[in-house]
C-alpha positions in Angstrom: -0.5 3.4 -23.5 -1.9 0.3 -22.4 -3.4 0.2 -18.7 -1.6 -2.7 -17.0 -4.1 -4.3 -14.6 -2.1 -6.2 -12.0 -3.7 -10.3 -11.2 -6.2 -9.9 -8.2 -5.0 -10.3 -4.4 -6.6 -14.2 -4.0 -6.8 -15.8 -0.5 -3.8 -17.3 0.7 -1.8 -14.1 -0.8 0.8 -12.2 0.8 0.2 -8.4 0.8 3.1 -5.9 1.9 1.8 -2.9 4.6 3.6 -0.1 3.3 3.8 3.9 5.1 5.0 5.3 2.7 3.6 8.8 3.9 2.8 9.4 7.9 3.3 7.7 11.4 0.1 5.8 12.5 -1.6 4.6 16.0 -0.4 0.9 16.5 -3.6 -0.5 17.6 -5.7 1.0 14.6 -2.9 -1.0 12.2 -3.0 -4.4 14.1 -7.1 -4.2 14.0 -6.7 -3.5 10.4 -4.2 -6.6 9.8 -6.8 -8.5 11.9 -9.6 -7.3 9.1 -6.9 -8.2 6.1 -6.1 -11.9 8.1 -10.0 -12.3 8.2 -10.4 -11.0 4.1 -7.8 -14.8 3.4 -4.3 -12.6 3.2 -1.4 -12.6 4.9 0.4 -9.2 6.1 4.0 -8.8 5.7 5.6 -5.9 6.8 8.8 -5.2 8.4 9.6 -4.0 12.2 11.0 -0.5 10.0 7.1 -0.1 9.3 6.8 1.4 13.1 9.7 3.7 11.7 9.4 7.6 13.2 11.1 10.4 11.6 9.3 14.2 12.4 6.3 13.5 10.7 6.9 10.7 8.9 6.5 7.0 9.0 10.3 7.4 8.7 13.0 8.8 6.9 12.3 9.1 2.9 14.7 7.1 2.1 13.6 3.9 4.3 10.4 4.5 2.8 10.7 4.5 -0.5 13.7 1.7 0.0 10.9 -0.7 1.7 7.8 0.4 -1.2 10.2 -0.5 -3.5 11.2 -3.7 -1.6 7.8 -5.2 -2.1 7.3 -4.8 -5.7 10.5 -6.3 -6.5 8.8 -9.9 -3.7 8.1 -12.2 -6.1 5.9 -13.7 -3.0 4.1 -10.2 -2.3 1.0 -10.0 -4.5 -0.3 -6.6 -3.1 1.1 -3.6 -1.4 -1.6 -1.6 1.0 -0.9 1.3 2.4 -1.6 2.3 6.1 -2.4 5.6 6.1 -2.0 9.0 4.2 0.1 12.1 4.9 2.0 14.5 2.4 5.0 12.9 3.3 4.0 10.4 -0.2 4.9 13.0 -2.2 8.6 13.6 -0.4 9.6 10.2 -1.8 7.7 9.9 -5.5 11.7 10.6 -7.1 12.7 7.9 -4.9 10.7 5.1 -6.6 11.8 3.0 -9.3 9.1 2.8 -12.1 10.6 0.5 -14.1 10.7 -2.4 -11.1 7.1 -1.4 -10.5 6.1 -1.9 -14.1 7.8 -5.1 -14.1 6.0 -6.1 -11.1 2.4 -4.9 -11.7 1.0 -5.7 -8.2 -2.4 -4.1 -6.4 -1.7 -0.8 -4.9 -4.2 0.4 -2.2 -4.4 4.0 -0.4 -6.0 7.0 -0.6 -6.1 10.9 0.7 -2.5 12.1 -0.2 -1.6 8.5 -1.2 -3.8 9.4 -4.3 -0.5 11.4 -5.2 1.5 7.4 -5.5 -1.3 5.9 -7.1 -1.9 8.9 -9.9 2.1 8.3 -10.2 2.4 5.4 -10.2 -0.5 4.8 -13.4 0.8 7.5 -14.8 4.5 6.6 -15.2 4.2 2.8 -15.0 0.6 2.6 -16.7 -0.6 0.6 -13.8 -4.2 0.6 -12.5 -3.9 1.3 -9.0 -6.9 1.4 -6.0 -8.4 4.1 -4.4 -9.9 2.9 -1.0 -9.7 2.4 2.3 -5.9 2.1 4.1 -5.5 -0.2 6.8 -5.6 2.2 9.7 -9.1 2.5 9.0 -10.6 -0.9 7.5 -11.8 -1.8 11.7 -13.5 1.4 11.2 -15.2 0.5 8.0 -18.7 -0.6 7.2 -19.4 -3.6 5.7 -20.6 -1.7 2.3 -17.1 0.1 2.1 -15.4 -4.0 3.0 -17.7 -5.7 0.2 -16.5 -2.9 -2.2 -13.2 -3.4 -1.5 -13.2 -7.2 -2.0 -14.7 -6.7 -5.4 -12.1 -4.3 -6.4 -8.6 -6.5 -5.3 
């Protein structure tokens, strides 16, 4: 199979903030909006992003609905994870392959987001990135930033 390599992110873009996985601090995602803002995109999310369910960034279900929301946005050009968690792997059935396929798009996360993004290229044959999630990118040196660029 062929390795589907989605367009790069380009200033101007809109980029969806998916938590797909765990509940994160507020302040650590608006300083990493701020860091995405300064990069030339635009963050989209929805108020459901601030979604709590046990220890999840909500219910599976509202998190794989709004994943899967932003692939099928013609306007969203990238989808970037804020942070990890297990819960990922609670909601990989949930996702529909084919509309990601369809909609090849750059797909950021790591730690148990690496779970979605070894899916997700295995299933749709989509390159996905490994790298930094937006709870952390205030936290991250400019080495780790500059890599980053290079890669969406």
């Amino acid at each position: 199979m062929d390795i589907l390599t989605p367009p790069p992110l380009m200033p101007g873009d809109a980029v969806g903030i998916a938590a797909p996985a765990s509940p994160f601090e507020r302040a650590d995602f608006e300083a990493g909006c701020r860091i995405l803002e300064s990069f030339g995109f635009q963050p989209v999310f929805s108020e459901d992003l601030f979604a709590s369910h046990s220890f999840f960034a909500g219910p599976d279900e509202l998190r794989a609905r709004l994943l899967n929301s932003f692939f099928a946005a013609p306007r969203i050009k990238g989808v970037w994870c804020v942070r990890g968690g297990y819960g990922f792997l609670r909601i990989l059935d949930l996702l529909d392959y084919s509309l990601i396929r369809s909609n090849p798009k750059v797909f950021i996360g790591c730690s148990d987001i690496s779970a979605g993004l070894n899916t997700i290229c295995r299933k749709c044959g989509m390159s996905t990135v490994h790298g930094p999630m937006i709870a952390s990118l205030a936290n991250a040196d400019k080495a780790t930033l500059d890599s980053v660029m290079t890669l969406v």
